[in-house]
Every structure is written in C-alpha cells, then in structure tokens.
Residue frames relative to the residue before (quaternion, step in Angstrom):
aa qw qx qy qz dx dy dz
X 1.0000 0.0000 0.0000 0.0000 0.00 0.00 0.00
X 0.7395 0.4689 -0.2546 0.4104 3.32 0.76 -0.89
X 0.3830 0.6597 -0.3700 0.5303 3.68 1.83 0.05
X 0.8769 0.1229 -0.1363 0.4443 3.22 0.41 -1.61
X 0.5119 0.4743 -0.6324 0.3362 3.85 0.47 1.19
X 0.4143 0.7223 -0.4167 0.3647 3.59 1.88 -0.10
X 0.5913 0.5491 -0.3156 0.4993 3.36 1.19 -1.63
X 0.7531 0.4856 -0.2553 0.3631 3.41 -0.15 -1.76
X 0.5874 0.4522 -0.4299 0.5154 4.04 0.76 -0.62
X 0.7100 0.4825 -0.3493 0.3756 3.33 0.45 -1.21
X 0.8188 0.2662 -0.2751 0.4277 3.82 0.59 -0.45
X 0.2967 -0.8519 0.4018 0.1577 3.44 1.64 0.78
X 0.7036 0.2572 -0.4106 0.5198 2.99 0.93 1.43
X 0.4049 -0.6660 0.4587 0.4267 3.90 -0.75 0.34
X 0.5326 -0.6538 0.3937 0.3659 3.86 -1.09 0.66
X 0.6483 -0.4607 0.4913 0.3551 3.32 -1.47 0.59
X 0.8606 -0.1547 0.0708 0.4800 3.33 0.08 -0.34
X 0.6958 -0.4960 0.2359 0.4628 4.24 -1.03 0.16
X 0.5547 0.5076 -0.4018 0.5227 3.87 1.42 -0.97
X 0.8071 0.2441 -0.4872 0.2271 3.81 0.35 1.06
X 0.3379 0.6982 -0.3595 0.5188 2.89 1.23 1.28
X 0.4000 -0.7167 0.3783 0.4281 3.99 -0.47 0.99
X 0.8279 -0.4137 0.3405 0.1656 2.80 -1.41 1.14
X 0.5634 0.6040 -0.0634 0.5602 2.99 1.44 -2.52
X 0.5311 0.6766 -0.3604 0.3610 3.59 0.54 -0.38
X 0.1178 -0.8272 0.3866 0.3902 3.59 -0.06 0.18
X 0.7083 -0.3068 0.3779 0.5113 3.76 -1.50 -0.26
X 0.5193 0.5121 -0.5953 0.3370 3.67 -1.69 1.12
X 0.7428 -0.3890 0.3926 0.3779 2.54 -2.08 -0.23
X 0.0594 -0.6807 0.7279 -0.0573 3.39 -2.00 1.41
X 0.4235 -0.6597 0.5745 0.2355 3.22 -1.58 0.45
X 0.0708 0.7637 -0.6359 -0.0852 3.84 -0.66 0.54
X 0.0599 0.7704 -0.5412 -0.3317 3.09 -1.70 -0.89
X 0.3181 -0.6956 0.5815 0.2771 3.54 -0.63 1.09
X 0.7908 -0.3743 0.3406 0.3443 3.05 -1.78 0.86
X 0.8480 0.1270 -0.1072 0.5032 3.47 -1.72 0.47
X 0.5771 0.6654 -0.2455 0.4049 3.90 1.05 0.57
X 0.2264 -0.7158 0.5255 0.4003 3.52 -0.79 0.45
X 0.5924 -0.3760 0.4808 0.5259 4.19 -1.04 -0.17
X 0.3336 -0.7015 0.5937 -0.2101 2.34 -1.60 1.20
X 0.0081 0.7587 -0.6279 -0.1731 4.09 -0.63 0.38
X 0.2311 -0.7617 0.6049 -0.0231 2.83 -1.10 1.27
X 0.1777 -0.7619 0.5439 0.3033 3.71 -1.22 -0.53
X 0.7282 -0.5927 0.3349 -0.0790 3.11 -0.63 1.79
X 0.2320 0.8514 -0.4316 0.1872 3.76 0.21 0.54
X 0.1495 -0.7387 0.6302 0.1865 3.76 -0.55 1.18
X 0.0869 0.7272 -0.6720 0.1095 3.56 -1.83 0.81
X 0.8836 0.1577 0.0111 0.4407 3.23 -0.70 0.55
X 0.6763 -0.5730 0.2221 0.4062 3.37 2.13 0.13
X 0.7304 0.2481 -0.0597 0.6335 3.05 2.12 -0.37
X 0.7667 -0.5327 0.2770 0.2272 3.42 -1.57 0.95
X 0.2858 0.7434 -0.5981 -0.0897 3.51 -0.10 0.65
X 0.4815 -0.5901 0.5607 0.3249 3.03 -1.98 0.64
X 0.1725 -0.6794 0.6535 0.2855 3.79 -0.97 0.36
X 0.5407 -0.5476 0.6370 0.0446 3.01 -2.23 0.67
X 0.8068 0.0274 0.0672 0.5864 3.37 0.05 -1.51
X 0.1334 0.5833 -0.7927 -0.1167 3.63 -1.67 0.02
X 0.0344 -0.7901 0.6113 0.0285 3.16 -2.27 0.64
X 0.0104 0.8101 -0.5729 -0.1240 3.67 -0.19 -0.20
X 0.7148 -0.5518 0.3085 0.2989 3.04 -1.38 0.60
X 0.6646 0.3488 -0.1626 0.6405 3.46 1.85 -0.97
X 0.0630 0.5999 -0.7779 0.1761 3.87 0.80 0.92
X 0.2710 -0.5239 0.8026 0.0884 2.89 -2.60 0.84
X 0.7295 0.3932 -0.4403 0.3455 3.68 0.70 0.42
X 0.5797 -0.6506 0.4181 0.2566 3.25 -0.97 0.75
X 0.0049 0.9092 -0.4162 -0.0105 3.50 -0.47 0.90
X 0.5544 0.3603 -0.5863 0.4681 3.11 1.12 1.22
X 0.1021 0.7182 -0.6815 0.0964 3.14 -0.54 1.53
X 0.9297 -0.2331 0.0615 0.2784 3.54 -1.87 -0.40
X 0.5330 -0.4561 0.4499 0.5527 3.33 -0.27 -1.27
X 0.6308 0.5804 -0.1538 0.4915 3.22 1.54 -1.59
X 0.5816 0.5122 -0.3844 0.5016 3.41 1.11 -1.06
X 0.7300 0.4375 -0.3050 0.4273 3.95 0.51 -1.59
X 0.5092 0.3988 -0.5383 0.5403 4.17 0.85 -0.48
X 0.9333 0.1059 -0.2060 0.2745 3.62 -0.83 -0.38
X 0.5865 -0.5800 0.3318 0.4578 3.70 0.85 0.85
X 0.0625 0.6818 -0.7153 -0.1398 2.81 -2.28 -0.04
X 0.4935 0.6656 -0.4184 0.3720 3.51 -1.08 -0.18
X 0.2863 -0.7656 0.4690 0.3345 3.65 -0.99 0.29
X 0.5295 -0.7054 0.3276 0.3389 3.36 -0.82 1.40
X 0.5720 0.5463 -0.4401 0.4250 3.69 0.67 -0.44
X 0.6589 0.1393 -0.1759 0.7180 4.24 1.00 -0.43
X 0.8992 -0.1270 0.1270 0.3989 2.91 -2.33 -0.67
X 0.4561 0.6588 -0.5897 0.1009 3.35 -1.37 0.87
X 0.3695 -0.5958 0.6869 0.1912 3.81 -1.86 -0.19
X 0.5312 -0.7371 0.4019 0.1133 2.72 -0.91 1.89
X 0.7925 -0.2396 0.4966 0.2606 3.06 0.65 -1.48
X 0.0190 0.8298 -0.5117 -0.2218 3.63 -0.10 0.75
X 0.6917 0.4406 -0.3628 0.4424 2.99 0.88 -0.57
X 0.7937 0.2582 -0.3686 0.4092 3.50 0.60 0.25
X 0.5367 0.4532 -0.5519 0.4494 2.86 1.05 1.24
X 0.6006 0.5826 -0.2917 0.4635 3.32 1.11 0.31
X 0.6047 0.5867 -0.2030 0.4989 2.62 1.49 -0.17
X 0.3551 0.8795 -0.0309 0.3154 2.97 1.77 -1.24
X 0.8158 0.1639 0.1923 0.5203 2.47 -0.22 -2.47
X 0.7796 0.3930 -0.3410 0.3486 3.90 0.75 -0.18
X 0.3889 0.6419 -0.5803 0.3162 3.57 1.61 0.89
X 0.7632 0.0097 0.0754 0.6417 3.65 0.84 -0.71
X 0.7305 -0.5272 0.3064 0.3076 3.33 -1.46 0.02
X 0.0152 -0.7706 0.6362 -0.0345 3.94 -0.47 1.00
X 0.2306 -0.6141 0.7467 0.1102 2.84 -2.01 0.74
X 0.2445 -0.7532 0.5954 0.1357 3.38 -1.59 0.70
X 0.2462 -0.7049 0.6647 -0.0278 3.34 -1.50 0.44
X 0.0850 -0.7673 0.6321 -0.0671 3.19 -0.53 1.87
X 0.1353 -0.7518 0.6290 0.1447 3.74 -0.99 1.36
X 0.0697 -0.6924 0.7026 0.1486 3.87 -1.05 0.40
X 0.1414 -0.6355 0.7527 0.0979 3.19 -1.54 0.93
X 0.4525 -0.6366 0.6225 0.0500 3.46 -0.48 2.24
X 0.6626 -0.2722 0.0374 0.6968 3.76 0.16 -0.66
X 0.8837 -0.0843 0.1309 0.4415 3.59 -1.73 -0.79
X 0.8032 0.2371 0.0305 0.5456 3.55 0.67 -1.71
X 0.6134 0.1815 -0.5381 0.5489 3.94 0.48 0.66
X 0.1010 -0.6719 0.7331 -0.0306 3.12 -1.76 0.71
X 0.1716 0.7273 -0.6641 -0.0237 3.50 -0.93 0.87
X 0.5790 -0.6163 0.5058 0.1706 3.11 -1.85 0.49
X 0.1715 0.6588 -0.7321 -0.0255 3.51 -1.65 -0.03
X 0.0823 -0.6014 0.7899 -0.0873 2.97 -1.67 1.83
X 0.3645 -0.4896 0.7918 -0.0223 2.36 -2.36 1.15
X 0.1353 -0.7536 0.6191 0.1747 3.94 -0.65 0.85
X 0.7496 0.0632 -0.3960 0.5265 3.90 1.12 0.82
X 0.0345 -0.7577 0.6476 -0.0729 3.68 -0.84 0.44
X 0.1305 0.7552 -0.5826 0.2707 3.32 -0.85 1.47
X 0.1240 -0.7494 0.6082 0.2306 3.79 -0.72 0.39
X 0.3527 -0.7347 0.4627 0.3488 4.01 -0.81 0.21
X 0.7749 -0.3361 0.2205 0.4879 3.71 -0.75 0.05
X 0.6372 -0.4850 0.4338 0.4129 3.65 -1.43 0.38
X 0.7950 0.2893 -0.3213 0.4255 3.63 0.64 -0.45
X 0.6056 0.1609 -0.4904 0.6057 3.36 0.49 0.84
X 0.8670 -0.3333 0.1789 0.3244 3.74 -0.69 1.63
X 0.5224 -0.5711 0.5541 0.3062 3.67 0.52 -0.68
X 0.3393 0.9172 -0.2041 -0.0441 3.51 1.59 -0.10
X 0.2759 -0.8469 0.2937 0.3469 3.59 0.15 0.93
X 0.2067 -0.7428 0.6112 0.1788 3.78 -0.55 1.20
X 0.0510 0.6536 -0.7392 -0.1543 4.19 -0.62 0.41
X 0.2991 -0.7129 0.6189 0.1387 3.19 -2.10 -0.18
X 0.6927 -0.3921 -0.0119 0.6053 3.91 -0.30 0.23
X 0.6429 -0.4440 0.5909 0.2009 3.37 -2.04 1.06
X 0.1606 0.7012 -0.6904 0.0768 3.07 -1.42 0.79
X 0.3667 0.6083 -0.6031 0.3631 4.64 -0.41 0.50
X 0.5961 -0.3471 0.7132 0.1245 1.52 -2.70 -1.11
X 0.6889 0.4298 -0.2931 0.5047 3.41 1.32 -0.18
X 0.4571 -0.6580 0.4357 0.4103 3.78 -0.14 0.75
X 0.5284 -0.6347 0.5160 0.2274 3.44 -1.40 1.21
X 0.0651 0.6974 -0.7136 -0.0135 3.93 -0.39 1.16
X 0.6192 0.5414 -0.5287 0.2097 3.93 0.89 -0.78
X 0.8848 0.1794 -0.1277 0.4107 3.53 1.17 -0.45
X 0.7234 0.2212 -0.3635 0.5437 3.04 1.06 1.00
X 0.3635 0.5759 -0.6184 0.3922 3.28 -1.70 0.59
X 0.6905 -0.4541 0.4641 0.3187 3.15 -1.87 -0.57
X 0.5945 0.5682 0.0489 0.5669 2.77 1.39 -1.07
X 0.3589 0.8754 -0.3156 0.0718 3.47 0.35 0.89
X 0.2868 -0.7844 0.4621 0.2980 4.15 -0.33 0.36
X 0.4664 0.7124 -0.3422 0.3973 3.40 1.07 -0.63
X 0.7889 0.3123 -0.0756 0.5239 3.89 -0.42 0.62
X 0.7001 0.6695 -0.1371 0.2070 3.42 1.45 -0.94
X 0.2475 -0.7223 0.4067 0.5017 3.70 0.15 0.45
X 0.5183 -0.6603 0.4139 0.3521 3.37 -1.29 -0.09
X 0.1809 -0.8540 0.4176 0.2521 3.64 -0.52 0.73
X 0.1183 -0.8373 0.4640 0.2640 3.47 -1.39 -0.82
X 0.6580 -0.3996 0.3288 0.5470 3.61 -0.40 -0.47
X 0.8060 0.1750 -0.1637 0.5413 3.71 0.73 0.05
X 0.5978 0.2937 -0.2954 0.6849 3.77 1.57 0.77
X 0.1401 0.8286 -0.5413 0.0271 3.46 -0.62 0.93
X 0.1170 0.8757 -0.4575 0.1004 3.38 0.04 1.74
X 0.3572 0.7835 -0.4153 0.2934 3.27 1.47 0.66
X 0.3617 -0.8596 0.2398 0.2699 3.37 -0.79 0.29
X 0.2748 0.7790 -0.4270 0.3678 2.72 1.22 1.88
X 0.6503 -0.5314 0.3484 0.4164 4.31 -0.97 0.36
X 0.6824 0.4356 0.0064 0.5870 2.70 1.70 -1.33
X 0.4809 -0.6488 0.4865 0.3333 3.53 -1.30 0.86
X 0.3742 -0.7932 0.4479 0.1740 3.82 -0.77 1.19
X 0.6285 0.5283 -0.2446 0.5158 3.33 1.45 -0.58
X 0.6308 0.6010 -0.2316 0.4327 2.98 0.80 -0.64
X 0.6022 0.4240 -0.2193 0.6399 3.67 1.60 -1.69
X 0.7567 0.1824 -0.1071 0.6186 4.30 -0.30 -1.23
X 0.9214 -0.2879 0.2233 0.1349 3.39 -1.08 2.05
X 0.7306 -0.2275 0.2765 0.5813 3.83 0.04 -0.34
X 0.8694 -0.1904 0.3737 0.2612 3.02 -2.75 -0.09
X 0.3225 0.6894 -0.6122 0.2144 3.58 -0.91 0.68
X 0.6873 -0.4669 0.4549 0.3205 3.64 -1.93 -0.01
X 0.1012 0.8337 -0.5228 -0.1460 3.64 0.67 0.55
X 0.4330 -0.5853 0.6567 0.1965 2.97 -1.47 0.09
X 0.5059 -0.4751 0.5094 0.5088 3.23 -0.42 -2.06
X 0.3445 -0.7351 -0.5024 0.2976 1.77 0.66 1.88
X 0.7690 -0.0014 0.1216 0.6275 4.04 0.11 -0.93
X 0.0482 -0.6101 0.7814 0.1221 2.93 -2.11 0.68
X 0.5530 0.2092 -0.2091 0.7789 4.07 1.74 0.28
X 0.3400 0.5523 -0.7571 0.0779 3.15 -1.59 0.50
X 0.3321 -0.7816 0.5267 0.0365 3.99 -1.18 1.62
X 0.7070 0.4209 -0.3682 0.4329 3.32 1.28 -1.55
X 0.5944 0.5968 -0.5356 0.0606 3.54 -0.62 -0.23
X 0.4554 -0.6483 0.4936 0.3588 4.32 -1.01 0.61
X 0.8004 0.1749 -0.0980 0.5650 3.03 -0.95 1.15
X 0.7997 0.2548 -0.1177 0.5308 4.03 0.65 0.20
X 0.0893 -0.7150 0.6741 -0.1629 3.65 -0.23 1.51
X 0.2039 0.7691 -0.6057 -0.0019 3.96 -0.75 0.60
X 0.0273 -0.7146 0.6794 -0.1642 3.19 -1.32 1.15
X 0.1064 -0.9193 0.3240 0.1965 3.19 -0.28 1.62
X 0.7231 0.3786 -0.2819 0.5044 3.64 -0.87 0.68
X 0.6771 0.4221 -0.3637 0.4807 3.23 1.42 -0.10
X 0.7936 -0.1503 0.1013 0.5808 3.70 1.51 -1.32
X 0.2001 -0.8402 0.4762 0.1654 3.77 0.00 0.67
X 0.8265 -0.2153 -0.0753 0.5147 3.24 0.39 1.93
X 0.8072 0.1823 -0.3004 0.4744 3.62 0.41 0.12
X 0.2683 -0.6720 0.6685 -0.1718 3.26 0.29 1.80
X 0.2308 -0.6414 0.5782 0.4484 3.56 -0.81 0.14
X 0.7426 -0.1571 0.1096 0.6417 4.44 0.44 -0.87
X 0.6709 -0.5394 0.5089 -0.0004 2.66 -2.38 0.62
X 0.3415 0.7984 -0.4948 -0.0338 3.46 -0.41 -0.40
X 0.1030 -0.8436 0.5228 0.0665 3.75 -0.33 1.07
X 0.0903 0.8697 -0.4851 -0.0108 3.98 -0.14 0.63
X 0.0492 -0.8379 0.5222 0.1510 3.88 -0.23 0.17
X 0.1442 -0.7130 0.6799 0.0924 4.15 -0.93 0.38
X 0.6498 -0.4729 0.4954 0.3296 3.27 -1.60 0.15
X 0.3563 -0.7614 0.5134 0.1724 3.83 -0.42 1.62
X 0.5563 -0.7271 0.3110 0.2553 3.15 -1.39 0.53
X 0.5703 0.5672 -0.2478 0.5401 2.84 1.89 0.03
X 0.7573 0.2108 -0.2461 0.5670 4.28 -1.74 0.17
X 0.6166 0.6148 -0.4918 0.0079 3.65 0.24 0.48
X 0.6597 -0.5061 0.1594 0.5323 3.38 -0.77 0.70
C-alpha cells in the first residue's frame, strides 16, 4: 500500500483506469478515476503482464442478489473484493475515454476455464440504454455475445423495472438479474445462483469474471 500512495502522489492524480498502474503491482483493491468521474475502488487484476480493471464478478454461490433496479445496476453493487457490478455509468464512462478491450473468464466448473475477448468493448450513455458495443471475438468459449440468433451485442441493457429487450416478456425479470437482452439470452453472468453460457453450461457455470484494459488498437 504504501508503494501505491508513492505512485499515486507522484502522478498527483488517481489513474484513469488499473492498465496504469505497475503491472509488478499485485492483484486488489485500487482507487482510479476515469475522466469526467468521481474515484472510484475498483479490483485490479494482472494478465497477460498488464493491469486489468474488472467490471463484473459472480459465483455460482454469490450471496448477492442480482435482480435488482436499474438505479441499483447504474451505480454498482456487491463487494468489490468478491461478487459484484461496477457500474453502468461507470462503466460507460470507462470505456468511452479511449479505446478498451474486454475479457470474459468462465469457470465451466472449478478447473476448466475458458475465455472470451472482445478487442473493443464500450457501453453508450444512460439515455441510449447503456448499450453494449463489442468488437472482434477471440477464446475458448464459443462466441454467443455476437453471434447466433440470439444476440447481446448491440443490445440495450435491461432490468426488472426497464424492459428493453426484445422479448413479449420481461427477460430480466425471467433469467436472474440485469443484462443485454436480446430475446432472450444465449450468455447471461449476472444472475444468484445462475451463470449461463450456451453450449458451454445452462446456468451452473461455476463463476464469472468480466475485466476490460485499454485495446491495442483506435488509440489516441
């Protein structure tokens, strides 16, 4: 700790996001702030040699309840050190200072683990839906956010009291918590007690984990 209030004095500002923090640094809890933002604690993750910030965490035994509001999903819950959501609006915020890629991990059970990147990831503003924009697929977990019939890619985001999916029926409301519906899911992470990934696990994923860094590509 006393390392990283050295860093943070020295750049007399907190970072935009965890990829500016050393690597060398270990995994936990940090303070950032993306542009036009107040600070934030986040939780911090090395991979690949660099800083990601994480977004979402779940587990199959989450104790938090994830079909909550809209209001609840704009400003996060959950405790950042286990299962939680950051934040739409600060993930939207996030992802629209500069260019970011995400990285979705699924633990299928305890000891397989596959992956899905997106080399852009961004959500748009609260008044157009929170929409999730991804860019090209790359893993080990089959792409459902952007392909299929069934898609999340493009989607606003719904909830139990916002229903902009493009279903008769309220999707958040039917599969567990807030998400990009479609009609209704072929992925859906936030839900207690319900992790879905299709072809991979139909709801008892063992956990989630959704993180995003600054891509290597459109940057300023």
């Amino acid at each position: 700790l006393h390392e990283m209030f050295k860093y943070m004095h020295a750049k007399q500002a907190y970072p935009n996001d965890c990829g500016d923090y050393p690597p060398s640094y270990p995994d936990g809890v940090y303070v950032i702030q993306p542009r036009n933002s107040r600070p934030l604690v986040v939780y911090c993750i090395t991979m690949d040699n660099l800083k990601w910030t994480v977004i979402q965490k779940n587990s199959i035994s989450s104790e938090i309840e994830w079909r909550e509001s809209w209001t609840t999903y704009k400003y996060g819950f959950g405790n950042i050190e286990e299962d939680h959501w950051l934040g739409n609006e600060y993930i939207h915020k996030l992802t629209t200072q500069r260019a970011y890629k995400a990285r979705i991990l699924l633990n299928v059970t305890k000891t397989d683990v596959k992956y899905a990147d997106y080399d852009t990831f961004s959500l748009d503003e609260e008044s157009r839906g929170y929409a999730l924009r991804l860019g090209q697929y790359s893993g080990t977990a089959p792409d459902y956010m952007i392909e299929g019939s069934t898609i999340h890619d493009n989607m606003k985001f719904s909830t139990k009291d916002k229903d902009q999916d493009r279903s008769s029926g309220n999707c958040a409301t039917s599969y567990h918590g807030g998400w990009w519906y479609d009609n209704c899911i072929t992925v859906q992470l936030n839900g207690k007690g319900y992790i879905y990934w299709y072809n991979l696990c139909h709801g008892d994923c063992a956990a989630s984990l959704i993180m995003i860094r600054p891509s290597e590509i459109c940057q300023e």
